[in-house]
C-alpha angles and dihedrals in degrees: 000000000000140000096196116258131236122325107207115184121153124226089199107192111212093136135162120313106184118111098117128153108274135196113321124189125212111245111163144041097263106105093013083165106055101050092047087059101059088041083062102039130097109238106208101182132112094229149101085011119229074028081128089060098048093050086052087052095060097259130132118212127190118256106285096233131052153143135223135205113203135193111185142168138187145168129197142186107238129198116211130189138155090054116185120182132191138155132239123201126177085263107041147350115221114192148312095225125185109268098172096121095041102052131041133172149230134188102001107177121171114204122183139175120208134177117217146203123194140191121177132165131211099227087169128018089254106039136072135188126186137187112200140178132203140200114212110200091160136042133137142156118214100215120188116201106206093177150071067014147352099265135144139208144181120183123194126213140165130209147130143287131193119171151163146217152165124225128203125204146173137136135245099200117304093353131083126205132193143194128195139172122181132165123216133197129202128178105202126197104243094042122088090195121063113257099236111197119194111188127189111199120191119184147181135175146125128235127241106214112204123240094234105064134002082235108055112070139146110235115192125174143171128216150117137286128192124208114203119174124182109267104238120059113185115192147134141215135184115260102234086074080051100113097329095196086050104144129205077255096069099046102052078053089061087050095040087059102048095107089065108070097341087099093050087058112091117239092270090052098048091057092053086057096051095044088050095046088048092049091050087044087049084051096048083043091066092247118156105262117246132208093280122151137188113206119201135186115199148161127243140194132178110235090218124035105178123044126187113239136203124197146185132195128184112192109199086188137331091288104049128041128164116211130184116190122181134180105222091147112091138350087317129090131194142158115195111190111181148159121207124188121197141204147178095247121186117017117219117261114251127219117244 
């Protein structure tokens, strides 16, 4: 049979968003005035605590509260292996059964689209946490099957992320570095588990303060970001998404291969296969789809796990910034667009 269906598993990017402009200490002669002033000035405000003392100290620090909207995409070269397969009908499953040695793969690639919101919030000087959620209209993996026989798919699925992470900074010289961790959680249409994403972010970069005013500056940085997901993706997906452009040439070819691996399947295997080859040849007949599902378990591994990035940031004032991040560096692409506005939040209570 089979010619396995679909793969679906959902690189879902909703990586990590940090890179903002840290602590910067005033070192020269251009904005005096500026930086005298918030040496001078009585910061009021609950956090970043110890925010007062680094102020004193000559430093500016970003505004300790903001949030973040996000548009990303991102596309990744993915490994699979341990590939079970079964079908479920109103009436009955039968499997999964292990279909390593029938079926192997060639280019699998995930793609997905997300839309993001993030709040984060500055609790030290130097530390960060944020909570974020995202909105995933678009996700799909382009699976091509190379045997029993040459076939390609490329499911498409929506869903949802939230998230959260922690971010440390600091500065040697005129150069600022990062490091970042977050874990994200999606639950995808097509997926029974629960894509866990795990992303280590490293940073470095200086900011360009304009001439024009102490608050306007271009950050840039390098650096490198690594992608972790959790290994087994359960999931399931009716078969008539199953190849949808599948021809009456194909299929003959399944048949035509089944003496190729059809004997090594045990009995329950080998009806899976059949029902699954009848239900494409009903397909290809013209006949009304039913609920039929087929479930699969697999394994999954990024090919790359670690991707260089590159990334931009233009600040109009403490409160907006535009940023732009992409990964260029390895088997891995993204493209990260976002706007980020910025306040004081809580003031400190005072005592009477």
């Amino acid at each position: 049979m089979v010619r396995l269906f679909f793969l679906v598993m959902a690189l879902t990017g909703v990586t990590g968003l940090c890179a903002q402009n840290v602590s910067r200490k005033h070192t020269g002669d251009k904005h005096r005035h500026y930086y005298d002033s918030l040496m001078q000035m009585n910061y009021n405000r609950l956090f970043p605590i110890y925010g007062d003392r680094v102020y004193k100290k000559g430093f500016d620090i970003p505004f300790p509260f903001g949030i973040m909207v996000n548009n990303f995409y991102g596309r990744q070269d993915v490994d699979i292996s341990n590939v079970k397969v079964g079908l479920r009908t109103a009436d009955s499953t039968i499997g999964p059964v292990d279909m390593s040695k029938v079926l192997q793969f060639g280019n699998v690639t995930a793609k997905a689209y997300n839309v993001n919101a993030r709040i984060d919030a500055w609790i030290l000087p130097f530390l960060n946490v944020y909570t974020l959620l995202a909105w995933i209209p678009a996700a799909s993996t382009y699976v091509q099957l190379t045997k029993p026989v040459d076939i390609t798919s490329d499911p498409q699925q929506h869903g949802w992320a939230w998230g959260c992470g922690i971010m440390g900074a600091g500065g040697i010289g005129p150069v600022w570095v990062q490091a970042d961790y977050d874990v994200t959680w999606a639950d995808m249409q097509l997926l029974k588990n629960k894509v866990v994403t795990q992303v280590v972010g490293i940073r470095a970069g200086h900011t360009f303060t304009s001439n024009a005013s102490a608050e306007r500056n271009i950050s840039v940085w390098c650096g490198m970001m690594g992608l972790f997901l959790n290994n087994q993706t359960v999931g399931e997906i009716p078969i008539a998404d199953v190849f949808p452009g599948i021809t009456q040439e194909k299929i003959d070819a399944i048949k035509a291969s089944y003496h190729n691996w059809y004997n090594g399947l045990n009995p329950v295997g080998q009806q899976v296969a059949d029902k699954i080859v009848g239900k494409l040849q009903d397909k290809v007949n013209g006949l009304p789809a039913d609920n039929t599902n087929i479930t699969y378990q697999l394994d999954k591994r990024l090919s790359s796990k670690w991707a260089g990035i590159l990334g931009a940031q233009y600040q109009f004032s403490k409160k907006w910034q535009l940023r732009a991040e992409s990964n260029l560096i390895g088997s891995r692409f993204s493209m990260l667009l976002s706007l980020n506005y910025r306040f004081l939040g809580f003031k400190k209570r005072t005592k009477n």
